[in-house]
VEXDREN-2710 file (C-alpha; in Angstrom, 1 decimal):
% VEXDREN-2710
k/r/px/py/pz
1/UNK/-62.4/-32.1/-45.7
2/UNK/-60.1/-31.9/-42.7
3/UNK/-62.3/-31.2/-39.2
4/UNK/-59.9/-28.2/-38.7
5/UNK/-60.3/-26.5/-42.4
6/UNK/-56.2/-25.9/-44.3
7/UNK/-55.9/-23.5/-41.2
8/UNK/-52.0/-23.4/-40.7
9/UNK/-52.6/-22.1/-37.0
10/UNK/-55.3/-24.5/-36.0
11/UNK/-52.9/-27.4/-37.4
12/UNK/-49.8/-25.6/-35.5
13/UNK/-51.8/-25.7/-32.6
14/UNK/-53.2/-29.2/-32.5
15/UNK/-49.4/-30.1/-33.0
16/UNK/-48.0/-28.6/-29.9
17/UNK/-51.2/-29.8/-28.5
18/UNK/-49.9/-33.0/-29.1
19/UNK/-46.7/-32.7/-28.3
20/UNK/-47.2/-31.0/-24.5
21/UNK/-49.9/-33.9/-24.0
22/UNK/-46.5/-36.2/-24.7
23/UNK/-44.6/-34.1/-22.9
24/UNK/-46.6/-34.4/-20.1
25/UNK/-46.6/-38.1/-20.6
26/UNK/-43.4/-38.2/-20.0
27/UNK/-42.8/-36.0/-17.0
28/UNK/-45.2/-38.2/-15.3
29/UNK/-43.7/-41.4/-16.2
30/UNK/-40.4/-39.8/-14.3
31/UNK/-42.2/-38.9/-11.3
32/UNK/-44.6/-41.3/-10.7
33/UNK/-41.3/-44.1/-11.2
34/UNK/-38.9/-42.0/-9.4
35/UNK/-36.4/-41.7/-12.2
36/UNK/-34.9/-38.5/-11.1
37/UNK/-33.4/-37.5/-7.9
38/UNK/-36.2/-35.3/-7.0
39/UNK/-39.9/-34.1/-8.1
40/UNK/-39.4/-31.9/-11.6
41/UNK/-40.4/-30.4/-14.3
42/UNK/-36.8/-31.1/-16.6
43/UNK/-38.0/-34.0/-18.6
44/UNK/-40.9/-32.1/-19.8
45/UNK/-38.8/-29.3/-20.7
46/UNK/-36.2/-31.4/-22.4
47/UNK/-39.0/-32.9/-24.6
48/UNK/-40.3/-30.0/-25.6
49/UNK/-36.9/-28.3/-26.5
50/UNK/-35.3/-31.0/-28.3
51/UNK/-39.0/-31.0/-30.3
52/UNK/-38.7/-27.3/-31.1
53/UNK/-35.5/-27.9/-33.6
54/UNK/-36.7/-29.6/-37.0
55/UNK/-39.2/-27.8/-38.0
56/UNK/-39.9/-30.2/-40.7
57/UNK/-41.3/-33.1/-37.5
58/UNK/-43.0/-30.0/-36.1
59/UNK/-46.0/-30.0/-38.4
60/UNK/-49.2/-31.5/-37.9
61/UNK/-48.2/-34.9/-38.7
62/UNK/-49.7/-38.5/-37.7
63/UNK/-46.7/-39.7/-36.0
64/UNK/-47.2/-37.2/-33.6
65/UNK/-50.7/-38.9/-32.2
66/UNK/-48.7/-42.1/-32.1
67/UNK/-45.6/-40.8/-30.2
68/UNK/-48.7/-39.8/-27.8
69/UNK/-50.3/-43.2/-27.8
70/UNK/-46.7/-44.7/-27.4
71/UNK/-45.6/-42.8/-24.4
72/UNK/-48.6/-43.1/-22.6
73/UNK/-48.3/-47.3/-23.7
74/UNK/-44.6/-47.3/-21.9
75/UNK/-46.1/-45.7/-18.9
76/UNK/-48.7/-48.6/-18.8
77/UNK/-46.0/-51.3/-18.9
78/UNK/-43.9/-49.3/-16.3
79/UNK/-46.2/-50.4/-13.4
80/UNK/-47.1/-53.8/-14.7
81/UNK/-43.8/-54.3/-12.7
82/UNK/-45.9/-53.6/-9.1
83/UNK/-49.5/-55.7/-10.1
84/UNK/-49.9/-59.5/-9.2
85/UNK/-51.7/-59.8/-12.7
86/UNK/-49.9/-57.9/-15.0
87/UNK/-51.7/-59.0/-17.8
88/UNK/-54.5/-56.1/-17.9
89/UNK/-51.7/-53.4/-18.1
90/UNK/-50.2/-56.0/-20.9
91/UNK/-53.4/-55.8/-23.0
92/UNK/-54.2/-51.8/-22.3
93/UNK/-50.4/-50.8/-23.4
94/UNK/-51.0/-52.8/-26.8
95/UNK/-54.5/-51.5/-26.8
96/UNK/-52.6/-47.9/-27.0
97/UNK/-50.3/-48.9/-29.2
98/UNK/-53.1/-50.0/-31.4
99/UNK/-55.3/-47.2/-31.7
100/UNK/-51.9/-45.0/-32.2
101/UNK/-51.2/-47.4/-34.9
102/UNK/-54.4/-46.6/-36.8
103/UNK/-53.2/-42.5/-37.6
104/UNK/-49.3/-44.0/-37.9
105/UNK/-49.7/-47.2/-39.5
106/UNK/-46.2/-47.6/-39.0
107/UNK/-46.3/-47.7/-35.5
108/UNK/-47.3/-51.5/-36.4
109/UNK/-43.5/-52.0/-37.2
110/UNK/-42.6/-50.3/-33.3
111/UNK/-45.2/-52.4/-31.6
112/UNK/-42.6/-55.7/-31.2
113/UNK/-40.6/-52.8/-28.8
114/UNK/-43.2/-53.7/-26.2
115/UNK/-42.0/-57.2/-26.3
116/UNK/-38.5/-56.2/-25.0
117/UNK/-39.9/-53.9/-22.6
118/UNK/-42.6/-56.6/-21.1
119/UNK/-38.9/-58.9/-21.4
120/UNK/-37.1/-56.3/-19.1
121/UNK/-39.3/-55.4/-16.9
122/UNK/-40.0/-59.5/-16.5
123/UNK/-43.4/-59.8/-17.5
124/UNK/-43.4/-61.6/-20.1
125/UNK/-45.3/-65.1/-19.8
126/UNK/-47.7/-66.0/-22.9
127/UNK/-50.9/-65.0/-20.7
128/UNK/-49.4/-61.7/-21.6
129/UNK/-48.3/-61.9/-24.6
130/UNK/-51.6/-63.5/-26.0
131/UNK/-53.5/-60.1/-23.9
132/UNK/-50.7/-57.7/-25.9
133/UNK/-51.7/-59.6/-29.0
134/UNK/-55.3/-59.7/-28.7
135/UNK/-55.3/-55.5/-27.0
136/UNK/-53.1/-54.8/-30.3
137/UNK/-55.1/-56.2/-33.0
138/UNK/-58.3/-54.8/-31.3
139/UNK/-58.2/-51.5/-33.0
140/UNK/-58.0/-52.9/-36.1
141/UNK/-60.3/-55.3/-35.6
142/UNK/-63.5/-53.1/-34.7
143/UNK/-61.9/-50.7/-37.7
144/UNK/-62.2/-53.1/-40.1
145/UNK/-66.2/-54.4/-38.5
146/UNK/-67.0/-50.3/-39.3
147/UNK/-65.8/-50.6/-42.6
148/UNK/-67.2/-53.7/-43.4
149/UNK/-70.8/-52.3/-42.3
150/UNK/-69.9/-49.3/-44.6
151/UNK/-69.6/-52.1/-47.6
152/UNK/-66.2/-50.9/-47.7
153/UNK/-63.6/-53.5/-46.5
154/UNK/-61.7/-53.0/-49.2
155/UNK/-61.1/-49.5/-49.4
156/UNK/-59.9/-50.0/-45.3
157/UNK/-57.4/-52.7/-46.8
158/UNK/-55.7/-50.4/-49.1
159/UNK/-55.5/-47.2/-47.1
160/UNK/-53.9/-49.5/-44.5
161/UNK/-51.8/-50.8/-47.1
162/UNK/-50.8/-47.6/-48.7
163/UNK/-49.6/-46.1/-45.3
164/UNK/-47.9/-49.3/-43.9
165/UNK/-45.1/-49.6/-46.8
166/UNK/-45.6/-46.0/-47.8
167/UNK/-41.9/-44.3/-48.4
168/UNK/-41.9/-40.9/-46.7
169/UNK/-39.0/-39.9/-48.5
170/UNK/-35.6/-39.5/-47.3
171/UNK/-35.0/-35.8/-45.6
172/UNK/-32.6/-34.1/-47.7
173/UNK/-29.3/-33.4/-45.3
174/UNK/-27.3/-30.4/-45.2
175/UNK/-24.2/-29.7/-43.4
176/UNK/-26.4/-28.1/-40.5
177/UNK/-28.5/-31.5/-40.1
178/UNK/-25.3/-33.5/-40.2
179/UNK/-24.2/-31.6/-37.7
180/UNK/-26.8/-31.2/-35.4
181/UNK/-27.7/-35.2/-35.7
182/UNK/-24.0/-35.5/-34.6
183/UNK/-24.2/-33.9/-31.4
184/UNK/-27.5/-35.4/-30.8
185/UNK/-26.0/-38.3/-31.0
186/UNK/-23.3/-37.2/-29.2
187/UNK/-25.2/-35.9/-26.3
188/UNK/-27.3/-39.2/-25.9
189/UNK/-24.2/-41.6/-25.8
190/UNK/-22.6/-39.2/-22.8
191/UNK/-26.0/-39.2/-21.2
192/UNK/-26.0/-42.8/-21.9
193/UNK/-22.8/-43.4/-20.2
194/UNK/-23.5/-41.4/-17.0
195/UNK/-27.0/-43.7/-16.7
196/UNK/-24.8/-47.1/-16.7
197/UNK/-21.9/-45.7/-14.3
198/UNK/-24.5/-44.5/-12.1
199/UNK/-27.0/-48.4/-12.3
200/UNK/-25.1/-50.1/-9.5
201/UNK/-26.2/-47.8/-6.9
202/UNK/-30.1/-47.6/-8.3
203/UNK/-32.9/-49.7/-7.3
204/UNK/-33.0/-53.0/-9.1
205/UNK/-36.8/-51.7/-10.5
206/UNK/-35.3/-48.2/-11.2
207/UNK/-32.4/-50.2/-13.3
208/UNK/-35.0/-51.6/-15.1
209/UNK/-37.2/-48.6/-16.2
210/UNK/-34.1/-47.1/-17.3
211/UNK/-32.8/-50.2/-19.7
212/UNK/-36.2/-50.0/-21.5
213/UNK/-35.6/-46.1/-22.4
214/UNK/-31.9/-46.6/-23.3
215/UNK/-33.7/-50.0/-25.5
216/UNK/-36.0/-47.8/-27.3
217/UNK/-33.8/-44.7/-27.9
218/UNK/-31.1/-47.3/-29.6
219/UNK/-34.0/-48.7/-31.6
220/UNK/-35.9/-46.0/-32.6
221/UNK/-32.5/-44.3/-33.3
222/UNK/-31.5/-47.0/-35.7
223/UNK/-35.2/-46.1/-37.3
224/UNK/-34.3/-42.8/-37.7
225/UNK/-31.7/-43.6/-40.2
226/UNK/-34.0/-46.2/-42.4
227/UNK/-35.1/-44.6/-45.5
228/UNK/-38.2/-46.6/-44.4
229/UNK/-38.9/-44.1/-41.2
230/UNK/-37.0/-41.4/-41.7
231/UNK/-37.0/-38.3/-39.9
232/UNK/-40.6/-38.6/-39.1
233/UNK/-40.0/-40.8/-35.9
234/UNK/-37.7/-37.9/-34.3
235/UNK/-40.4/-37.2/-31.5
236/UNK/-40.8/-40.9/-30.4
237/UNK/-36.5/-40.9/-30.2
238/UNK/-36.8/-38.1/-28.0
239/UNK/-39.4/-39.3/-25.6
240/UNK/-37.0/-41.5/-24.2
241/UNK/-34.0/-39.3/-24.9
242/UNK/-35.7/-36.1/-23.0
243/UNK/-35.3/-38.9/-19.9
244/UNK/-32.0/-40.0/-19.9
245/UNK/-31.1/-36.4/-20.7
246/UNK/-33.0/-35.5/-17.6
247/UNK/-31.1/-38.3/-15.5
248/UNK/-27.9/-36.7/-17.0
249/UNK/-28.4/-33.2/-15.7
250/UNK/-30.0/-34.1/-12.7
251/UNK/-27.5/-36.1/-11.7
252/UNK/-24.8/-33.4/-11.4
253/UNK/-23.9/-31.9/-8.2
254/UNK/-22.1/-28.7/-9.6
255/UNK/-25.2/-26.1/-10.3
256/UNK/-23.0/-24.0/-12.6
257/UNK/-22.5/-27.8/-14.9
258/UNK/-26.0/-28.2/-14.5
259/UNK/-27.1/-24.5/-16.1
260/UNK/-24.0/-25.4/-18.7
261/UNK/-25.4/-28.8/-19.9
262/UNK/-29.2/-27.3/-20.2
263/UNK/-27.6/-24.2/-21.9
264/UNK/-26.1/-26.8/-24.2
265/UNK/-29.4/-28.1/-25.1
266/UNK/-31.0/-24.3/-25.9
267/UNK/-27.9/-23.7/-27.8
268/UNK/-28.7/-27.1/-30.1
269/UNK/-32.5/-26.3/-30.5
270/UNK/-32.0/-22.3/-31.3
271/UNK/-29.1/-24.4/-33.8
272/UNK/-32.1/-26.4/-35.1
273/UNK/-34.9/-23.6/-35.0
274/UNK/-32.6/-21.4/-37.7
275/UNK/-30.9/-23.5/-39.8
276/UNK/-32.5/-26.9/-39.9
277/UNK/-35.5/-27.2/-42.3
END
């Protein structure tokens, strides 16, 4: 029996819960790094705009506790850039990870992502790598001690099992999905673009923040088209997406350009909202 009951409100709730929490994630991850030209609320409501349009990733799903866990895991790494010993903010990011990976076990298949980002952000040594490791399994490990206590080891095995090579099913594409994934896409390689133009005259640290978000939007992007993932992953694409998108807009000088390019992205989510399922 589900703690909240078959309530469709309570589950609708807990699932914008979530997805503000991310949000929010993710709008401190911009200002605390200084990834936009000023102090601002735009990557948070980027996030929860591009999250409003399939309504079929809106539901109360596990993926969105992972996106969560995940977000909050990349703001971890972020400032093992600034610490002498990186290798607790190593082993807390995997922790995340982790514990997000025991509601999505799918999220194990994300967690070598941290291994480019701990590469890019050059602090990758095997003191941290063994701590990612070791914060990773953790989860799993005192998981699998409760179970075991429960005389039921074997039940965790194949519930883990079940989820980790579980097919969710491939969404089923109209026109109106094909063409709203296009100019997603779309948007995101233009956004793209501006970010590299604009690299040479960043901070060398502020370069590398914004590799590792243009890493994990290509990657999770290719996810999205796996049978394997699916749509389900959407809101972990557009936690790094909502950033660059942020950079993007903030990064143009005409207002009346700026009001057009965050028109453009009401315009795609009101597109989503009515004719995506």
């Amino acid at each position: 029996m589900p703690f909240f009951g078959y309530s469709k409100i309570a589950a609708s709730l807990l699932a914008y819960a979530l997805l503000l929490t991310t949000g929010l994630t993710v709008n401190r991850m911009a200002s605390k790094y200084a990834l936009l030209q000023k102090q601002s609320l735009l990557p948070l409501f980027v996030f929860m705009l591009l999250a409003s349009a399939f309504l079929s990733v809106q539901k109360l799903n596990p993926v969105l506790i992972f996106a969560f866990f995940f977000a909050f895991s990349i703001e971890r790494l972020l400032g093992s850039v600034n610490e002498t010993k990186p290798v607790v903010r190593c082993f807390d990011a995997s922790l995340l990870v982790g514990i997000g990976s025991l509601f999505f076990a799918k999220g194990v298949f994300l967690y070598p992502i941290l291994f480019l980002v701990m590469g890019i952000l050059r602090v990758a040594n095997y003191r941290t790598l063994i701590a990612s490791l070791m914060g990773f399994i953790f989860p799993f490990t005192i998981s699998f001690a409760w179970f075991f206590l429960m005389n039921e080891p074997g039940y965790f095995l194949s519930i883990i099992n079940e989820n980790l090579f579980s097919n969710p099913g491939q969404y089923n594409h109209t026109v109106y999905s094909e063409v709203y994934l296009g100019l997603f896409v779309g948007i995101n390689i233009v956004a793209i673009v501006v970010l590299v133009r604009n690299m040479a005259v960043q901070k060398v640290i502020t370069r590398k923040y914004y590799r590792v978000f243009i890493w994990i939007v290509f990657l999770t992007g290719i996810g999205v088209l796996l049978p394997f993932f699916s749509m389900e992953i959407f809101p972990v694409v557009i936690m790094a997406s909502s950033i660059i998108f942020s950079f993007w807009i903030d990064k143009t000088t005409n207002k009346w350009m700026q009001e057009g390019y965050l028109w453009l992205i009401v315009v795609l989510t009101a597109f989503g909202q009515l004719l995506l399922n």
